[in-house]
C-alpha positions as CSV (number, residue, x, y, z in Angstrom):
1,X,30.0,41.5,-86.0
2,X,28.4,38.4,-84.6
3,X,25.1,37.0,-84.7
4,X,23.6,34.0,-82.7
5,X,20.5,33.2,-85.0
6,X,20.7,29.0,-85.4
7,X,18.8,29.7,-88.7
8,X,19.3,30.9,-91.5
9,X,17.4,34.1,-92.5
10,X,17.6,35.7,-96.1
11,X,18.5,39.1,-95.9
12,X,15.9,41.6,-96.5
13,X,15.4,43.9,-98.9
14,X,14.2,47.2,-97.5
15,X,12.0,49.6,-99.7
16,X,14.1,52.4,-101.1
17,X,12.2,55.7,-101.5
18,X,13.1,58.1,-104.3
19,X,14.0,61.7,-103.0
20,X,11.7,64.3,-102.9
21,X,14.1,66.3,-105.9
22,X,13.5,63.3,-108.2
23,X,9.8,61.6,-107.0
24,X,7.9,58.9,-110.0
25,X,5.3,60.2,-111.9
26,X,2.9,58.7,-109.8
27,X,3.5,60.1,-106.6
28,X,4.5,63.5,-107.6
29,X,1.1,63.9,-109.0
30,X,-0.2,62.8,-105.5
31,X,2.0,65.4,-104.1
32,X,0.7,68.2,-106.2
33,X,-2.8,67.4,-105.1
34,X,-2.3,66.9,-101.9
35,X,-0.3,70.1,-101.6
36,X,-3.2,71.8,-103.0
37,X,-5.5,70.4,-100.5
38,X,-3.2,70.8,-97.6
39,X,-1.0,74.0,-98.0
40,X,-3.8,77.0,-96.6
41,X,-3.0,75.3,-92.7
42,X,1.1,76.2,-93.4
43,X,-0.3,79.9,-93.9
44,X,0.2,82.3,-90.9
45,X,-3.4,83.4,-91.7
46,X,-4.8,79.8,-91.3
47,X,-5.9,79.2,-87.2
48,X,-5.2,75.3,-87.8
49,X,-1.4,76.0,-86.2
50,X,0.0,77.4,-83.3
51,X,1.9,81.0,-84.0
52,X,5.2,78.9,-83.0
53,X,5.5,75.7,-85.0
54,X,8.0,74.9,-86.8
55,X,5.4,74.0,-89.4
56,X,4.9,77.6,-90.1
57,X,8.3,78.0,-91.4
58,X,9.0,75.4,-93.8
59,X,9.8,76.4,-97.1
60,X,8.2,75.1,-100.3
61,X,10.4,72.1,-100.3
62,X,10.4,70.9,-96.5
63,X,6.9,71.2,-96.5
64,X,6.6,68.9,-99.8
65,X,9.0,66.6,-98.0
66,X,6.6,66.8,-94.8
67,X,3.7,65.6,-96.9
68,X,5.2,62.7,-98.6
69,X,5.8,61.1,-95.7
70,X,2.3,61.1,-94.5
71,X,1.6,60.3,-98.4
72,X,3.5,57.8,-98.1
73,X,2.4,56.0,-95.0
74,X,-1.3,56.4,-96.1
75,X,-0.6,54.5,-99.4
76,X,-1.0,57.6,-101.6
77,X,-4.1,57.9,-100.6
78,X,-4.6,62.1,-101.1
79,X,-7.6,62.0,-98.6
80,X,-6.6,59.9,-95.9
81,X,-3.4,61.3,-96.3
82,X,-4.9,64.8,-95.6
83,X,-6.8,64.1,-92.8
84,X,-3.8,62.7,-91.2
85,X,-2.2,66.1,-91.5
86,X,-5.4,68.2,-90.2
87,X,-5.3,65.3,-86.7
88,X,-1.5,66.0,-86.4
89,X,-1.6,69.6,-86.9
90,X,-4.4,69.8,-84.1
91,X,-2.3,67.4,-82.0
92,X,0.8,69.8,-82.1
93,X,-1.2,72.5,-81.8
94,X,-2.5,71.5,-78.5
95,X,0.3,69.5,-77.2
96,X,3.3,72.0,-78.8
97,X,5.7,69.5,-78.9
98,X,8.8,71.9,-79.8
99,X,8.3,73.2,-76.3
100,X,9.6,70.2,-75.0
101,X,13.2,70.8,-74.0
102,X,16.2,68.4,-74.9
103,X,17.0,67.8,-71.0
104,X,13.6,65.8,-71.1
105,X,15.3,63.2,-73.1
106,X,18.0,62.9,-70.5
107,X,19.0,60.9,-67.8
108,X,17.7,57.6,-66.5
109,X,14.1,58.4,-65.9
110,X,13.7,58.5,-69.5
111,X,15.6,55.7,-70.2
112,X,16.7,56.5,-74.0
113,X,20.1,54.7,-74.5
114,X,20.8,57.1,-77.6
115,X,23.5,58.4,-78.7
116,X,23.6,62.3,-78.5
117,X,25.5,63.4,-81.2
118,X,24.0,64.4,-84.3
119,X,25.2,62.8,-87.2
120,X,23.8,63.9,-90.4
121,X,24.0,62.3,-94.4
122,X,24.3,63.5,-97.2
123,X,20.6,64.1,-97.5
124,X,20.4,65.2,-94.3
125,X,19.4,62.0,-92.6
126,X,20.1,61.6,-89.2
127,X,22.1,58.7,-87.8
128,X,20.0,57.3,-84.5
129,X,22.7,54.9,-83.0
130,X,20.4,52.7,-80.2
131,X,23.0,50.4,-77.9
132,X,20.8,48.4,-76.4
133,X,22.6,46.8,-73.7
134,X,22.6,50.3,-71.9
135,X,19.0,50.5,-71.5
136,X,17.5,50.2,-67.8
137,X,14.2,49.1,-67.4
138,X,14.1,49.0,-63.7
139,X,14.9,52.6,-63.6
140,X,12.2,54.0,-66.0
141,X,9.3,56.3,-65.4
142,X,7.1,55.9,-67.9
143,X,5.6,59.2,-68.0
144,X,9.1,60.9,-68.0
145,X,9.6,58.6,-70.8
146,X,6.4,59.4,-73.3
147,X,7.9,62.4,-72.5
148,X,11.2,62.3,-73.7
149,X,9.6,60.3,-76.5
150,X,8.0,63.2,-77.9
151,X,10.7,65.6,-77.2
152,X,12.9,63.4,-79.6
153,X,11.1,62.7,-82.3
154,X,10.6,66.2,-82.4
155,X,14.4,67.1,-81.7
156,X,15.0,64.7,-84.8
157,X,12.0,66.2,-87.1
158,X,12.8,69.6,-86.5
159,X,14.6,72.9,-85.7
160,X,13.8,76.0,-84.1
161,X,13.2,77.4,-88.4
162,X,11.7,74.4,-90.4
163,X,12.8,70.9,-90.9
164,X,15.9,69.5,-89.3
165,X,16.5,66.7,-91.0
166,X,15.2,64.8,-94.2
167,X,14.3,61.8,-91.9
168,X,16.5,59.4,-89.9
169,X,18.2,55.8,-90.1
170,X,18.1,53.9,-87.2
171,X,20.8,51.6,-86.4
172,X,20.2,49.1,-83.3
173,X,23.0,47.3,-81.9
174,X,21.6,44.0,-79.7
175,X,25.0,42.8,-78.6
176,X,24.9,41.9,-74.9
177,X,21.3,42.7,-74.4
178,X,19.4,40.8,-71.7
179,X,15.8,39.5,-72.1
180,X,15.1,41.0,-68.9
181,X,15.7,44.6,-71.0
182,X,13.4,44.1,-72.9
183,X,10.3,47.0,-72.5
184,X,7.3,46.3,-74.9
185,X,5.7,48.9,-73.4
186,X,8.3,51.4,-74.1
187,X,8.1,50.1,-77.8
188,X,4.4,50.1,-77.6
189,X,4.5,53.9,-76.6
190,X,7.2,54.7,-79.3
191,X,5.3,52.8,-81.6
192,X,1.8,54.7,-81.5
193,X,4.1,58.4,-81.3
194,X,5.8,57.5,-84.5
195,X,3.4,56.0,-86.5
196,X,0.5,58.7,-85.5
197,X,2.4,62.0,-85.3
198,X,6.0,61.5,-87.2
199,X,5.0,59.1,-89.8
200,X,7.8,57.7,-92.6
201,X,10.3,59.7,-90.3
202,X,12.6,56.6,-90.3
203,X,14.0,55.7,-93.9
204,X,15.7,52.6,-92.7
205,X,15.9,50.4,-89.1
206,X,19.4,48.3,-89.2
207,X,19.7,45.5,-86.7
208,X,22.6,43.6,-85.7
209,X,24.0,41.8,-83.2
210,X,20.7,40.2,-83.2
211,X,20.4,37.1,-80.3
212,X,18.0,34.0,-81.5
213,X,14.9,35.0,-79.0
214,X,15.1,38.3,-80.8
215,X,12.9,36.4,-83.3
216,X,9.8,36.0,-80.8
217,X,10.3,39.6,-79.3
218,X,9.8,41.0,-83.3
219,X,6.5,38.9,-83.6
220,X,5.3,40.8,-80.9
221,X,6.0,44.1,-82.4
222,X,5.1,42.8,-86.0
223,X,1.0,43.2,-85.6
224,X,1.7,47.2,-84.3
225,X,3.7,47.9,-87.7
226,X,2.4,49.1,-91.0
227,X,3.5,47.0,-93.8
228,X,5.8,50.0,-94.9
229,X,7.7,50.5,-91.9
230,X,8.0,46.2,-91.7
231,X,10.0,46.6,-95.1
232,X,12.3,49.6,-94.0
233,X,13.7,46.9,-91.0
234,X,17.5,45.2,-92.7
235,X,18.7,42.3,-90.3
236,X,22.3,42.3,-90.7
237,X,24.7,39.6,-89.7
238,X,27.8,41.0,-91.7
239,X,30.1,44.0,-90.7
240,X,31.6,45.2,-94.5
241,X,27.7,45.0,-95.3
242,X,26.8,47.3,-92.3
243,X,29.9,50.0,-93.3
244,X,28.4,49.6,-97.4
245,X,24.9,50.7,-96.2
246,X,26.2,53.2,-93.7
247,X,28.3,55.2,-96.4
248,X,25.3,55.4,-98.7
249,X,24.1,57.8,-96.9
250,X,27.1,59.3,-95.1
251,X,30.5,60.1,-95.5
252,X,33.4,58.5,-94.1
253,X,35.1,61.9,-92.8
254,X,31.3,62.4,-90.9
255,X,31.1,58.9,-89.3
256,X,33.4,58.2,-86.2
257,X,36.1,55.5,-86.3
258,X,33.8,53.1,-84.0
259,X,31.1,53.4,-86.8
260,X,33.2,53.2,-89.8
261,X,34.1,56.4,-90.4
262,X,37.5,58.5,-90.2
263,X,35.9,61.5,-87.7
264,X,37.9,61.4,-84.5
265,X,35.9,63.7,-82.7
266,X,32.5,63.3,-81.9
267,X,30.5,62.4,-78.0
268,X,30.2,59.1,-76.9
269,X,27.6,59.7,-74.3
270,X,23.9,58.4,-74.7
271,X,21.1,60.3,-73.6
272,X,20.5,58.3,-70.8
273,X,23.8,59.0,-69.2
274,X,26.0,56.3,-69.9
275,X,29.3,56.6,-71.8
276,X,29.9,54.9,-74.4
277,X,33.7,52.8,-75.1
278,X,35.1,53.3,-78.5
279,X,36.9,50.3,-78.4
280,X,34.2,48.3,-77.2
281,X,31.7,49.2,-79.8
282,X,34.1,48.8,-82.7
283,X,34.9,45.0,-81.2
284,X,31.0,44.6,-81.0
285,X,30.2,46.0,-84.3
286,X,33.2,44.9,-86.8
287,X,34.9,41.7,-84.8
């Protein structure tokens, strides 16, 4: 793995969240009143919800693990925290974003150059592979892509019966990307969905491959981040450091060959259309 910084950058050291089976003292208490507060709208009775989300069907324990994100994100703060929930809850209610089929996030419209398998950890943490030399600016429509935004956050979040995954690790690969291809808009937009309707759905964000002018592109982006999210982003420059923190959280037999894994099998097409090269993305991730 390359990287073309001139400088040198200490590597950061990313918050790491305790599980939801094994939470401090501290926020397991805010949990427990906020779950108190919160858990009448996850009642079919309650009128807050539409009769089909996914909300509705999360057991006792996806639906703690739904509220310490947004705990989490609002700083433990139990009533800022709940209010949140009742915005979101009216926002899915009126926008039923499970509704939103997975063909939205497809083809070049959308412009999402992510990879389409699902891989999942050990937690259940999905792997969100981002190749960013595939992306298209020229081509986007940026309604098609709030769009296909939406539908794969959700996608992500959730299944057709309660939480699909415990959240997701984001790993961006920068090798070959052009400054032309880069869409502060589209981050913008992906920003604000995140951050107001999914929030603490991304444990970690890896980057590598990294060019120097990335540097000025991330103090753009910097000011739209919450300090949180900020400390969840690892830069890394080394490629037995990027297999380490990749088998934390997944097993080798579950990660493909190009990734570090041993699994053979596996798509290598991106949600945008383009298929990806094996070979390539092992010589750009591990040379």
């Amino acid at each position: 793995m390359s990287s073309y910084f001139s400088f040198h950058r200490t590597v950061s050291k990313p918050i790491e969240d305790a599980p939801i089976t094994s939470l401090a003292e501290h926020e397991a208490s805010a949990l427990s009143a906020l779950d108190e507060r919160i858990n009448h709208i996850f009642l079919p009775s309650d009128t807050k919800l539409h009769a089909h989300d996914p909300w509705l069907t999360l057991t006792e324990q996806q639906r703690h693990c739904l509220l310490i994100r947004f705990l989490r994100y609002n700083l433990l703060h139990i009533e800022n925290a709940r209010s949140h929930i009742h915005k979101v809850a009216t926002w899915r209610s009126t926008q039923r974003p499970w509704n939103l089929p997975i063909s939205d996030m497809q083809g070049t419209p959308a412009g999402i150059p992510i990879l389409s398998d699902v891989i999942r950890g050990r937690e259940g943490d999905v792997l969100i592979f981002i190749p960013t030399r595939y992306y298209q600016k020229s081509l986007v429509d940026r309604s098609a892509q709030v769009t296909a935004i939406k539908a794969f956050f959700e996608y992500c979040s959730y299944a057709a019966h309660g939480l699909k995954a415990t959240s997701g690790i984001m790993l961006v690969d920068f090798a070959a990307l052009q400054l032309k291809q880069v869409d502060l808009v589209a981050l913008k937009n992906a920003i604000n969905i995140f951050l107001s309707f999914y929030p603490e759905v991304l444990k970690k964000v890896i980057l590598v491959n990294y060019p120097r002018w990335i540097h000025g592109t991330w103090k753009c982006i910097v000011p739209l981040l919450d300090a949180r999210t900020i400390a969840k982003v690892v830069w890394m420059h080394n490629g037995d450091a990027l297999r380490t923190e990749l088998h934390k959280y997944y097993d080798p037999e579950h990660l493909p060959l190009w990734l570090g894994g041993e699994c053979k099998n596996g798509t290598m097409r991106l949600y945008s259309g383009y298929q990806l090269c094996p070979e390539e993305c092992m010589a750009k991730l591990w040379s």
